[in-house]
N, C-alpha and C positions, 0 to 999 in steps of 0.2 A: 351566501353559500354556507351549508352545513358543514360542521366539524366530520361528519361520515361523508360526504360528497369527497372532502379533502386529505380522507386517509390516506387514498393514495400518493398524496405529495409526502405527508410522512414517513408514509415508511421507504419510500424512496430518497427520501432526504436522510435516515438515519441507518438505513443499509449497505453493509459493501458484502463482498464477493468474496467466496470462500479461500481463505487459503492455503486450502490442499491443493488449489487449483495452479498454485504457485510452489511446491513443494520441487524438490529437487529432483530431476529426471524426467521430467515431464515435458511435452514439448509446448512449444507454441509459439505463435508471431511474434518478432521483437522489429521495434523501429528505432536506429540511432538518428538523432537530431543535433546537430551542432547547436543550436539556440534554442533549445526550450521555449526560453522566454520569450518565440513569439508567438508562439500557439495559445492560443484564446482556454484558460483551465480552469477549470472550478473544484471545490476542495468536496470532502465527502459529504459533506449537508451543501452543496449544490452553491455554495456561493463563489463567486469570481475569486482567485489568488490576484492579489494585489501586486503591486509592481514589485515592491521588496521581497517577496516570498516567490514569484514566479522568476526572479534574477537570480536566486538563492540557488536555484536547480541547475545542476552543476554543465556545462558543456560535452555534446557528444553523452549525456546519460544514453543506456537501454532504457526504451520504452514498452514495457511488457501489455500486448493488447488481449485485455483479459475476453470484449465484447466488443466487434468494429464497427455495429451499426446497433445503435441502443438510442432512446428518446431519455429524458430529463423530467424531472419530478413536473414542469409544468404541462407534460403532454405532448407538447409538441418542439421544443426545439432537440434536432437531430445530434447527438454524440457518440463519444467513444469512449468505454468504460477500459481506463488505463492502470497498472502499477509502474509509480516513476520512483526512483532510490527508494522503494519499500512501504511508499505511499498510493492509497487509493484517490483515484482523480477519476475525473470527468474531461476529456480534450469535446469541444465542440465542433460538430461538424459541418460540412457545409451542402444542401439540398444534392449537391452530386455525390458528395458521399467524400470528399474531400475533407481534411482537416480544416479548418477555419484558423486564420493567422491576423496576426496584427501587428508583421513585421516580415521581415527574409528570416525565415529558419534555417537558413545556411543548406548546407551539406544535411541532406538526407536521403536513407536507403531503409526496407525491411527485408526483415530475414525472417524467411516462413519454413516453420517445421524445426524449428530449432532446439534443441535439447538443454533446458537450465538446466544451471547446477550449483550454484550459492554454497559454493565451499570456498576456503583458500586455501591457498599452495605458497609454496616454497623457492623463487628463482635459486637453481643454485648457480652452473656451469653450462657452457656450451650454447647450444642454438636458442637454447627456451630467452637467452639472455637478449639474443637483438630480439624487439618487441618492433610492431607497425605500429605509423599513429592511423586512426579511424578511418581520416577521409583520404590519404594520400599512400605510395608507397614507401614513404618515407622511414627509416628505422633509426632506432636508439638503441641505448644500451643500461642497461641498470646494474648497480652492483649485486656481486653474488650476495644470498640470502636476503636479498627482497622480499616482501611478502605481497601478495596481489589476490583479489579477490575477484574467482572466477563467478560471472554472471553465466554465460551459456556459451557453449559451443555450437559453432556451424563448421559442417562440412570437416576439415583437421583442422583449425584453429578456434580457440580461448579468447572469446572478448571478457578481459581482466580489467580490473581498478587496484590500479598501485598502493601501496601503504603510504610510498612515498617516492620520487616528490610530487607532491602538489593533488595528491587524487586523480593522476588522471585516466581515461580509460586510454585502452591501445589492446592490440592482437599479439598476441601470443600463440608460437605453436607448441605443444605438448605432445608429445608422441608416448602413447605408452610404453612403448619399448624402452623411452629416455626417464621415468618415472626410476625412484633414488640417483639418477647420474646428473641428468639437468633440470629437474624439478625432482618434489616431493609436496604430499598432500600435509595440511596440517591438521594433528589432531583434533579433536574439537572438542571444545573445553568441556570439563563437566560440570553441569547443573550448577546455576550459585543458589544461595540460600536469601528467599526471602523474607522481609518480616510482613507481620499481619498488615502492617502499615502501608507499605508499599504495593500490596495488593490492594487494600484500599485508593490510594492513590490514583492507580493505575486504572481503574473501575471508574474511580470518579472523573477523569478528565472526557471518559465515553459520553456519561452520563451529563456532565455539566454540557457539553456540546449537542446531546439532543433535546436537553429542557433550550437553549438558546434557541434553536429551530420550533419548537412545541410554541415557546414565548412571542416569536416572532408571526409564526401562524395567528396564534390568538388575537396579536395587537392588528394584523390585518382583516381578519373577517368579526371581530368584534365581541368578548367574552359574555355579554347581552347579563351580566349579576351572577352566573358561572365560574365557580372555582377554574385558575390556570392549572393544569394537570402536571407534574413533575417528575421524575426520576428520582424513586430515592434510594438511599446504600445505607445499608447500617449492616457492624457487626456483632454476633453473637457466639463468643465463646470461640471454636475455630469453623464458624460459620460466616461468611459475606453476602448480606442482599442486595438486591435490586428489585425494588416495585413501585409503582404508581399511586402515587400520591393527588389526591383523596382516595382513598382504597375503595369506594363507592363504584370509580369509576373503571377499575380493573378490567372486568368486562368487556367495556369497549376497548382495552389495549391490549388483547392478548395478544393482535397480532404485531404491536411494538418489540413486544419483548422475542420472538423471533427473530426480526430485524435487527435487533441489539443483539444478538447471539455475533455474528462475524465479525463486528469490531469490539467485541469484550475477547472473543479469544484471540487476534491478532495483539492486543493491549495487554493479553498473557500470557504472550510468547518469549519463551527461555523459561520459565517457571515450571512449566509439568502441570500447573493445573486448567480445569477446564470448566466453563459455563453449562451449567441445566436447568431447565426452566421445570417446575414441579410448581402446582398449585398456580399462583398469582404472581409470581416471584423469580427471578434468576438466582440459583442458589452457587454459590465455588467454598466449596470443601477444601478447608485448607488442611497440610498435612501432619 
């Protein structure tokens, strides 16, 4: 098999989904799942989440369904293009159009049309205080000035993640009319300051992740005396790049570096600044 027969696996292996798509106010399908950890997942270059990293994913998360019937860089196996706690995933599906599991996923429900909002608030007094937990009618109580972070509303209530204890999610009602009396919004911080460093950094963990997938391609269909093609970063002055190394082969990548455009600007998120692709190159203009 050709390295161009096999673009397609690439650049589906180094693409995720925009996200504006996920920006505050917008709506879309959210699925809570008590266990994660038994949904069958794969990370953004298409490979399985292992046991320790699919446990890691916390119980009851939102699972935001960015795409519900999508296929996999190999063509054919059926998935669903997800964001779980602020990560791009893959849940794989099953020929009905079902999740695919490899356990009891406990308690699950979606909630369609639902309005994000990825701010946090303030418990202070009053009703906002007894919270539900997810799967039961069960209520609690938290002390005033909690802080919780609202994922999305449905219908009048706030599926919230507590600061503390423990992270957990639960339901919240927020009534605007109760907004400074039993809740308030929290400012949101302003800007920090990065160094040129950090943006390097943050650039390179993109990039090292799609030469892993590029290297792994090559070792499977055979570089035949073929230079391995790379991602490279280098900066100049308060300039950061990214391009294709042997630069020969440019050409045949232009449309990688597309595909690198969504996870280089989620990777520089809080910053203020933004990925452009001009000439052969992805350029970030630092300030």
């Amino acid at each position: 098999m050709t390295l161009r027969a096999l673009w397609p696996v690439v650049c589906a292996a180094v693409a995720t989904l925009s996200p504006c798509a996920r920006a505050g106010g917008a709506t879309a399908d959210v699925m809570i799942v008590e266990r994660p950890s038994a949904l069958i997942l794969f990370d953004t270059y298409q490979q399985r989440l292992g046991a320790s990293a699919a446990s890691a994913i916390p119980r009851f998360v939102p699972i935001v369904l960015l795409r519900a019937h999508d296929v996999m860089g190999d063509g054919f196996t059926p998935c669903a293009d997800v964001e779980i706690d602020g990560a791009m995933l893959y849940c794989q599906e099953e020929s009905s159009g079902e999740f695919a599991t490899g356990g009891s996923p406990g308690y699950t429900e979606v909630f369609h049309g639902v309005t994000l909002r990825g701010d946090t608030v303030v418990l202070l007094s009053g009703e906002a205080l007894r919270l539900r937990l997810p799967s039961s009618h069960e209520e609690f109580r938290v002390p005033s000035g909690t802080r919780a972070f609202r994922v999305f509303e449905s219908q009048h209530a706030s599926y919230v993640r507590l600061a503390s204890p423990g992270g957990r999610f639960a339901w919240a009602v927020l009534p605007p009319g109760a907004r400074g009396s039993s809740w308030r919004p929290e400012p949101a911080a302003s800007r920090e300051e990065f160094s040129a460093e950090e943006i390097v950094r943050r650039v390179s963990v993109v990039t090292e992740g799609a030469n892993r997938t590029l290297a792994r391609i090559y070792r499977a269909v055979g570089p035949g005396g073929r230079a391995v093609p790379s991602f490279r970063v280098s900066r100049a002055g308060r300039e950061i790049s990214c391009a294709i190394s042997p630069e020969a082969l440019a050409p045949q990548f232009s449309g990688s570096l597309l595909a690198l455009l969504p996870p280089l600007e989620r990777a520089l998120g809080g910053t203020g600044l933004h990925p452009v692709i001009a000439g052969s190159a992805i350029h970030i203009l630092l300030p």
